[in-house]
N, CA, C and O atoms as a MOPAC input file, in Angstrom:
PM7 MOZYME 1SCF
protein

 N     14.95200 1    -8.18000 1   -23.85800 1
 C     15.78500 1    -7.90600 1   -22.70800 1
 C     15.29800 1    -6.66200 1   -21.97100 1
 O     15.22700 1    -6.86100 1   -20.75800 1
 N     14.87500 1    -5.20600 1   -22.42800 1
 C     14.74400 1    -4.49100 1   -21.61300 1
 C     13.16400 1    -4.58400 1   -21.51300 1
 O     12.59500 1    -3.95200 1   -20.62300 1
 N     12.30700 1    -5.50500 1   -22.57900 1
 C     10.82800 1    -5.71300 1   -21.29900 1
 C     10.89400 1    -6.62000 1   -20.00900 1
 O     10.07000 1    -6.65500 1   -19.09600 1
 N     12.08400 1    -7.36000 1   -20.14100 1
 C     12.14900 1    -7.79900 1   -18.89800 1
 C     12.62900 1    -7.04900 1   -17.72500 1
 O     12.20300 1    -7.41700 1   -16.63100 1
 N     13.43100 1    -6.07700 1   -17.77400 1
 C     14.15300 1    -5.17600 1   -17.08100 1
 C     12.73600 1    -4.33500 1   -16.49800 1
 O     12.47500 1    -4.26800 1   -15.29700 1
 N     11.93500 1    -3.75200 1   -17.51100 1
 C     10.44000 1    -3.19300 1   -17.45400 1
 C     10.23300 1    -4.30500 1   -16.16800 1
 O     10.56400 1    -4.31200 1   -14.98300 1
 N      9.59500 1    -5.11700 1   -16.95700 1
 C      8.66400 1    -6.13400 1   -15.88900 1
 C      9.10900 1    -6.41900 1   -14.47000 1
 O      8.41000 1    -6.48300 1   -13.45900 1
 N     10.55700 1    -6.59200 1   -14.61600 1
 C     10.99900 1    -6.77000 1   -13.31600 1
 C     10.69900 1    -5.29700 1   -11.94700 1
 O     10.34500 1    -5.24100 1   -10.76900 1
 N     11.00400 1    -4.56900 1   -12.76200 1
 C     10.78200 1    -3.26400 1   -12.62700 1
 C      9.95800 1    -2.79200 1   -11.92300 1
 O     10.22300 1    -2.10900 1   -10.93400 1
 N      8.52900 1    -3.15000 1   -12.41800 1
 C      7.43200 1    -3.09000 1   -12.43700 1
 C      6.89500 1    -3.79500 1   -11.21200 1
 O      6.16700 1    -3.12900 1   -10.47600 1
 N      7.15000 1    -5.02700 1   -10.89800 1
 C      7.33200 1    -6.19100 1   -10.20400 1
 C      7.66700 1    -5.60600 1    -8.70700 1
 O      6.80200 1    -5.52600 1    -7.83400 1
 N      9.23600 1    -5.14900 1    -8.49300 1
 C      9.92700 1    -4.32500 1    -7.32100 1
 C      8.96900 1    -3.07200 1    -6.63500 1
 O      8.60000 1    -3.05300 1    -5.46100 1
 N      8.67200 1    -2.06000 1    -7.64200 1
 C      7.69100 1    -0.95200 1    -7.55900 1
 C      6.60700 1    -1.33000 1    -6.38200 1
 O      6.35700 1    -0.94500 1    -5.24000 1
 N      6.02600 1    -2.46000 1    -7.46400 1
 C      4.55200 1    -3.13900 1    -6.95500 1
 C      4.89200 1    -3.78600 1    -5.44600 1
 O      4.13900 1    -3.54000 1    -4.50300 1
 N      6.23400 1    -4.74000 1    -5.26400 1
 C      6.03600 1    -5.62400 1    -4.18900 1
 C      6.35900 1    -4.49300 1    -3.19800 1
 O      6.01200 1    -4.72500 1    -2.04000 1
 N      6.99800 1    -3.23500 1    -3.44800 1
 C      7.64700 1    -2.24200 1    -2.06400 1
 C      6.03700 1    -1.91400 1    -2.09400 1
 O      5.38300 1    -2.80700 1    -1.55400 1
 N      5.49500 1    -1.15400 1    -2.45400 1
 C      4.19500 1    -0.57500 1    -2.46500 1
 C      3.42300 1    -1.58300 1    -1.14700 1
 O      3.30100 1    -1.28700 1     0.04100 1
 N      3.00100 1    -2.78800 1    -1.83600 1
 C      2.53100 1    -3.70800 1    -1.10500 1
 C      2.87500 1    -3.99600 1     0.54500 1
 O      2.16500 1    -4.25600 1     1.51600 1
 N      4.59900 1    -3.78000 1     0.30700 1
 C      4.94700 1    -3.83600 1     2.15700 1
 C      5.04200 1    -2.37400 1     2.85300 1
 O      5.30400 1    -2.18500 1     4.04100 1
 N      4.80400 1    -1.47300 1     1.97300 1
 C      4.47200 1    -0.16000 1     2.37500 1
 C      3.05600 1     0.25100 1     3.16000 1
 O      2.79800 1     0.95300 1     4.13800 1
 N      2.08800 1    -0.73900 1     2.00700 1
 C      1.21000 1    -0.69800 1     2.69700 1
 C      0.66400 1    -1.78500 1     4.06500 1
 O      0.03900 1    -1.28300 1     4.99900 1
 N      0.88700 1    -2.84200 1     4.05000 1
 C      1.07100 1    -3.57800 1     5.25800 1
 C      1.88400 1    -2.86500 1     6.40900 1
 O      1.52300 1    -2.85900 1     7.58500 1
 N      3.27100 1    -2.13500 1     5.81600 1
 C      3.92000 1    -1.89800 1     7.39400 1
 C      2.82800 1    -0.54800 1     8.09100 1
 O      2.65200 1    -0.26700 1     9.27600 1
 N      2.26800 1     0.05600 1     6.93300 1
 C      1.60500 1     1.39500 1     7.77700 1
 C      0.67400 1     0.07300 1     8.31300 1
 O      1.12500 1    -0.26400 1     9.40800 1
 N     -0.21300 1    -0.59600 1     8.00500 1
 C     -1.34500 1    -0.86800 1     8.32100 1
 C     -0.58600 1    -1.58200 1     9.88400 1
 O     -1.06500 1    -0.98500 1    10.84800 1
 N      0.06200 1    -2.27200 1    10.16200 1
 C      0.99100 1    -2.88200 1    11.59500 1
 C      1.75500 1    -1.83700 1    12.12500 1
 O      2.20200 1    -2.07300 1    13.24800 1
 N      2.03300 1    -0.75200 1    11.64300 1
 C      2.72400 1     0.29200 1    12.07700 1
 C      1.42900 1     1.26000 1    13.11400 1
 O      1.67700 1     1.92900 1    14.11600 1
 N      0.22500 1     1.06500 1    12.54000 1
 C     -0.49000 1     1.91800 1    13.50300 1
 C     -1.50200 1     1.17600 1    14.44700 1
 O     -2.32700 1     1.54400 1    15.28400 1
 N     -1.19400 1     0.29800 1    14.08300 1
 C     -1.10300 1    -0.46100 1    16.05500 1
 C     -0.30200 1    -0.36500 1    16.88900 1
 O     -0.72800 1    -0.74000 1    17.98100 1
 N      0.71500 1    -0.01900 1    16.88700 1
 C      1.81900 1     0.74100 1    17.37200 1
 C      1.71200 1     1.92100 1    17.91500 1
 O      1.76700 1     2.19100 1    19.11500 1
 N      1.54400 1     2.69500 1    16.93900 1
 C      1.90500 1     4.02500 1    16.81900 1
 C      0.70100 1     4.84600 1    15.81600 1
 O      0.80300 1     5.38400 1    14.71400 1
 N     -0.48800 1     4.66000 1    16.77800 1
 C     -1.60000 1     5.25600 1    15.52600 1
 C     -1.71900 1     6.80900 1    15.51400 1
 O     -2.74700 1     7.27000 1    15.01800 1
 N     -0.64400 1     7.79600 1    16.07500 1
 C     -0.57300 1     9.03900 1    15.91200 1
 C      0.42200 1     9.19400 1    15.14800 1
 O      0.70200 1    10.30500 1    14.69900 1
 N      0.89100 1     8.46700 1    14.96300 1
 C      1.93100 1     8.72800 1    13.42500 1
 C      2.81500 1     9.80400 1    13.67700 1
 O      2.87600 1    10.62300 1    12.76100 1
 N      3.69300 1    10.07900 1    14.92400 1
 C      4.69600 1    10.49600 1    15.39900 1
 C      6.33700 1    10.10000 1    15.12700 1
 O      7.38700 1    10.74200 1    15.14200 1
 N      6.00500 1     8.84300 1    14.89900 1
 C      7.63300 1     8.01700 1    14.91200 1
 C      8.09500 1     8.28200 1    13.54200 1
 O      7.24300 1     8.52300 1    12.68600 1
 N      9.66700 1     8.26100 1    13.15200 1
 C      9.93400 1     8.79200 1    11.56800 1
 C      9.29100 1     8.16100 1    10.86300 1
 O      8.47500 1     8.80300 1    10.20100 1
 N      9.33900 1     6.48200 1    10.63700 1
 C      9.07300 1     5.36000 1    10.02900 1
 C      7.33100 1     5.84200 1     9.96200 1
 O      6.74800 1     6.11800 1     8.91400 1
 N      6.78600 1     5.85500 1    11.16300 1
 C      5.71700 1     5.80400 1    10.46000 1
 C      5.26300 1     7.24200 1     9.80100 1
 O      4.31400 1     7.15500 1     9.02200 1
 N      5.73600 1     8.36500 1     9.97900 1
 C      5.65300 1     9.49200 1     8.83700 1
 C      5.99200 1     9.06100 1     7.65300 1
 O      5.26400 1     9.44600 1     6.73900 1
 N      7.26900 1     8.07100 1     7.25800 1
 C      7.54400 1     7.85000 1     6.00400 1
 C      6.61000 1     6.95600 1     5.16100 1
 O      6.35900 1     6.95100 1     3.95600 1
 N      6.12300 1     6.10600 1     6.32100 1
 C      5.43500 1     5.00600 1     5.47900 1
 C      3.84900 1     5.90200 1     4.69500 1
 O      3.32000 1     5.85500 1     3.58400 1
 N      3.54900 1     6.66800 1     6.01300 1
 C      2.45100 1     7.60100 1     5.71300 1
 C      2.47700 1     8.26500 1     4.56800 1
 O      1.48700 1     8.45900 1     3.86300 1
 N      3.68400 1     8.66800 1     4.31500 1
 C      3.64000 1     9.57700 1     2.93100 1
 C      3.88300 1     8.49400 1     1.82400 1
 O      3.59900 1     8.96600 1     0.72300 1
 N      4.20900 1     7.51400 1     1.77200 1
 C      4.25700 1     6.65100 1     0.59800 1
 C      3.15200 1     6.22700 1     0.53400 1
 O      2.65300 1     6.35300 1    -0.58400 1
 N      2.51100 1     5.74500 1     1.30800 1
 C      0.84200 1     4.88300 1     0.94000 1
 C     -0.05600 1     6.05100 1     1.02100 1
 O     -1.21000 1     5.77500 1     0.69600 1
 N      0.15000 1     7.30200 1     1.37000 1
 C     -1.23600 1     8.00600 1     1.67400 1
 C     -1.67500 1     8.79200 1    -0.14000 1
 O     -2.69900 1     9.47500 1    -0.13300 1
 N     -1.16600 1     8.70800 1    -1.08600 1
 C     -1.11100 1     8.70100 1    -2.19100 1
 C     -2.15000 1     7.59500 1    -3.13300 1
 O     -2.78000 1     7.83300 1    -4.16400 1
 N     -2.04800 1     6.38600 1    -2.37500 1
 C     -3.08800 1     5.41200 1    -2.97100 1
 C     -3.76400 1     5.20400 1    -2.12400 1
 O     -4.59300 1     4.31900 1    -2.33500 1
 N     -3.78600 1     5.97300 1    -0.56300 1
 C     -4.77900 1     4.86500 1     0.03000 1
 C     -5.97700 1     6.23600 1     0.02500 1
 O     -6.94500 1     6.23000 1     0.78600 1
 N     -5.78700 1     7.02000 1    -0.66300 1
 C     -6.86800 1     8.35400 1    -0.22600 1
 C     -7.84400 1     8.02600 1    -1.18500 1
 O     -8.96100 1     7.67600 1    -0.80300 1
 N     -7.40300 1     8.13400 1    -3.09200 1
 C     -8.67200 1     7.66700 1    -3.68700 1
 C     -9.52600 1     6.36300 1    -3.44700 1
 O    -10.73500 1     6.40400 1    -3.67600 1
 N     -9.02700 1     5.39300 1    -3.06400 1
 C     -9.49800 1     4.22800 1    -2.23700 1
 C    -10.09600 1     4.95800 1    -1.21700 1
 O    -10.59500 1     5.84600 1    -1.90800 1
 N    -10.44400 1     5.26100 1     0.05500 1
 C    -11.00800 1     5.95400 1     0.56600 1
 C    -12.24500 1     7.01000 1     0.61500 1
 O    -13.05400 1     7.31000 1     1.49400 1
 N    -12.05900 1     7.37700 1    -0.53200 1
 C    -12.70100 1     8.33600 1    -1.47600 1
 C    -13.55300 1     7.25800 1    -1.70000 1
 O    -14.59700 1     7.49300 1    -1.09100 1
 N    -13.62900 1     5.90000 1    -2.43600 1
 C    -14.41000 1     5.47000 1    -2.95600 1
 C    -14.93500 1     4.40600 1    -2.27200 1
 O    -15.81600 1     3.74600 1    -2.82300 1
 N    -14.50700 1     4.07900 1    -1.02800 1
 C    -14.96700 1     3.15400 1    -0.14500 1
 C    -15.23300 1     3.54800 1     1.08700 1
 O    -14.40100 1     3.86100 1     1.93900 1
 N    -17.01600 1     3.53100 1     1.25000 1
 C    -17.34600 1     4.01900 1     2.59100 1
 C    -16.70500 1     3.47200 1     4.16900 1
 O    -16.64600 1     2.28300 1     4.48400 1
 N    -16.26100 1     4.60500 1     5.03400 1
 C    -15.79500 1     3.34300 1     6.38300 1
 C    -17.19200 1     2.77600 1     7.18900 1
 O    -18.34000 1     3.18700 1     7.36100 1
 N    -16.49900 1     1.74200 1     7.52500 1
 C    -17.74100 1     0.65600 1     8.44400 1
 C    -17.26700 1     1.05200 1     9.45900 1
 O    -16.19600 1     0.71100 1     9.96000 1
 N    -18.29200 1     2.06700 1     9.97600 1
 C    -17.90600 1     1.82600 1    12.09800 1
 C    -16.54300 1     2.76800 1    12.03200 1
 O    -16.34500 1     3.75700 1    11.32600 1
 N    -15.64100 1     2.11600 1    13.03100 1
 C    -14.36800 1     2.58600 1    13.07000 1
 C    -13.40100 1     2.23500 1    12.70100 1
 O    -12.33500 1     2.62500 1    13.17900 1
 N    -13.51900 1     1.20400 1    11.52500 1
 C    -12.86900 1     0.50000 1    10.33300 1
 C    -12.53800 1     1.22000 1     9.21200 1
 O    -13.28000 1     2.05100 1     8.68600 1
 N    -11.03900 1     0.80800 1     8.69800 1
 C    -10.96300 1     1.57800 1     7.09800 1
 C    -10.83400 1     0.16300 1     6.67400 1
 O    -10.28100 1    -0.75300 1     7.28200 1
 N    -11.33600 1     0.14400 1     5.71800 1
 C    -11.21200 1    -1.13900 1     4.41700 1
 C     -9.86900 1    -0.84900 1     3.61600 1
 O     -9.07800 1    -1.73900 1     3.30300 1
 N     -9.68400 1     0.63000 1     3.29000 1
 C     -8.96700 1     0.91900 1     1.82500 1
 C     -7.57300 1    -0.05100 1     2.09000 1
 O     -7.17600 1    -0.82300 1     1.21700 1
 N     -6.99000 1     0.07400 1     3.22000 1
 C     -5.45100 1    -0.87500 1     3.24300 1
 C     -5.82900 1    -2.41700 1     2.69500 1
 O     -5.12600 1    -3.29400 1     2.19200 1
 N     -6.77400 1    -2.37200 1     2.91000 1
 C     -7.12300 1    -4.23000 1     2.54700 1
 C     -7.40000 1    -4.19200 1     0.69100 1
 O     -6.84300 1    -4.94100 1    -0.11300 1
 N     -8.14900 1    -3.38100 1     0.44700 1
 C     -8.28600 1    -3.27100 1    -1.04500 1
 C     -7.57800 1    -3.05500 1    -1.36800 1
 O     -7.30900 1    -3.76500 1    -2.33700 1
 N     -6.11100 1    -1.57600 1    -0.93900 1
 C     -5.19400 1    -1.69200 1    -1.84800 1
 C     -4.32500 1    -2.83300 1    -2.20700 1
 O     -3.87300 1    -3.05100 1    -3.33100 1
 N     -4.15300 1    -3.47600 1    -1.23600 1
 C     -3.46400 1    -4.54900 1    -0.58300 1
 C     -3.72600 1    -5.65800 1    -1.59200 1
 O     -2.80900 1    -5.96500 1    -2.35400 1
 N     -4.99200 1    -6.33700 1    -1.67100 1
 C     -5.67100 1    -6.74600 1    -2.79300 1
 C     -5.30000 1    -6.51400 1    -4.05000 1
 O     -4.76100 1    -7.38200 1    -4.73700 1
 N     -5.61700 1    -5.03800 1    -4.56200 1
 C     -5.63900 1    -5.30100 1    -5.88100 1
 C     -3.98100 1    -5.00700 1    -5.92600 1
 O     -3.78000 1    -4.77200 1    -7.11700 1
 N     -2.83900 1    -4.91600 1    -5.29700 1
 C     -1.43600 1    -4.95700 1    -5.65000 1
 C     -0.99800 1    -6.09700 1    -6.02400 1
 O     -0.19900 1    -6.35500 1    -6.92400 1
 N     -1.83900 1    -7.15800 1    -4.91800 1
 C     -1.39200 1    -8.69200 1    -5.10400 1
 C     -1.80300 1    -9.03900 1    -6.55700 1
 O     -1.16400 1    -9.43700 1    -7.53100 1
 N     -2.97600 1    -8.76900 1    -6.36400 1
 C     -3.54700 1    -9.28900 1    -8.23300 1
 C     -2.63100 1    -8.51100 1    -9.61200 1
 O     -2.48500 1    -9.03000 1   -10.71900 1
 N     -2.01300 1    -6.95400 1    -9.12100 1
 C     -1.21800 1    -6.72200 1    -9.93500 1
 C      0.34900 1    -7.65500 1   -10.54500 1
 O      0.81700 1    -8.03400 1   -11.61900 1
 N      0.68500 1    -7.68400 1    -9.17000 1
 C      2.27300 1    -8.41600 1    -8.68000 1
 C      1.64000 1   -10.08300 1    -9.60200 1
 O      2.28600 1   -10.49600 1   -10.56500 1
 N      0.21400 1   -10.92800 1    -9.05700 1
 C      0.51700 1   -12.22000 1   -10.26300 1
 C     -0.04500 1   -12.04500 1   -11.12500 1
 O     -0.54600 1   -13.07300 1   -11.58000 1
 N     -0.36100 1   -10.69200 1   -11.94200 1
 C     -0.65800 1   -11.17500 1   -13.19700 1
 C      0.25800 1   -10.78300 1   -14.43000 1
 O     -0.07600 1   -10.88000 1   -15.61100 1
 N      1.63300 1   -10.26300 1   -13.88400 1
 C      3.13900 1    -9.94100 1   -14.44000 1
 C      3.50600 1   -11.21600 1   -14.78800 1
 O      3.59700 1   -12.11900 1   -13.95600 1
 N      3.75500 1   -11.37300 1   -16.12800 1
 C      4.41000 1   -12.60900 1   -16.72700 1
 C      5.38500 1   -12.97600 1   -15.58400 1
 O      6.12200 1   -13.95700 1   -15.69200 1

């Protein structure tokens, strides 16, 4: 009972993360000076994972990759939870 509570847990964490990082990534087509509250907030929740990603993935041009990788490996986190 409470590894399921865990897992579920775990599960919620992972799927907010995931639309955290999508809304910044649609949020700064919008608003790519990151002025508006929402997108300060979203900024400070994803800018935590999206920096070592960054760190380790060169940008192409005037492209960041890291939202797509994190994005990636959350999904692969989120199905491989019983």
């Amino acid at each position: 009972m409470f590894v399921d509570f865990l897992v579920n847990f775990a599960r919620f964490v992972l799927l907010g993360l995931w639309l955290a990082t999508l809304g910044r990534v649609l949020i700064s087509w919008v608003d790519p000076t990151g002025r508006n509250s929402l997108s300060v907030l979203l900024i400070q929740l994803t800018e935590p994972i999206l920096s070592p990603v960054r760190r380790l993935v060169p940008r192409a041009g005037m492209f960041d990759f890291s939202p797509l990788i994190v994005i990636l490996i959350l999904g692969v986190l989120l199905r491989s939870l019983p």
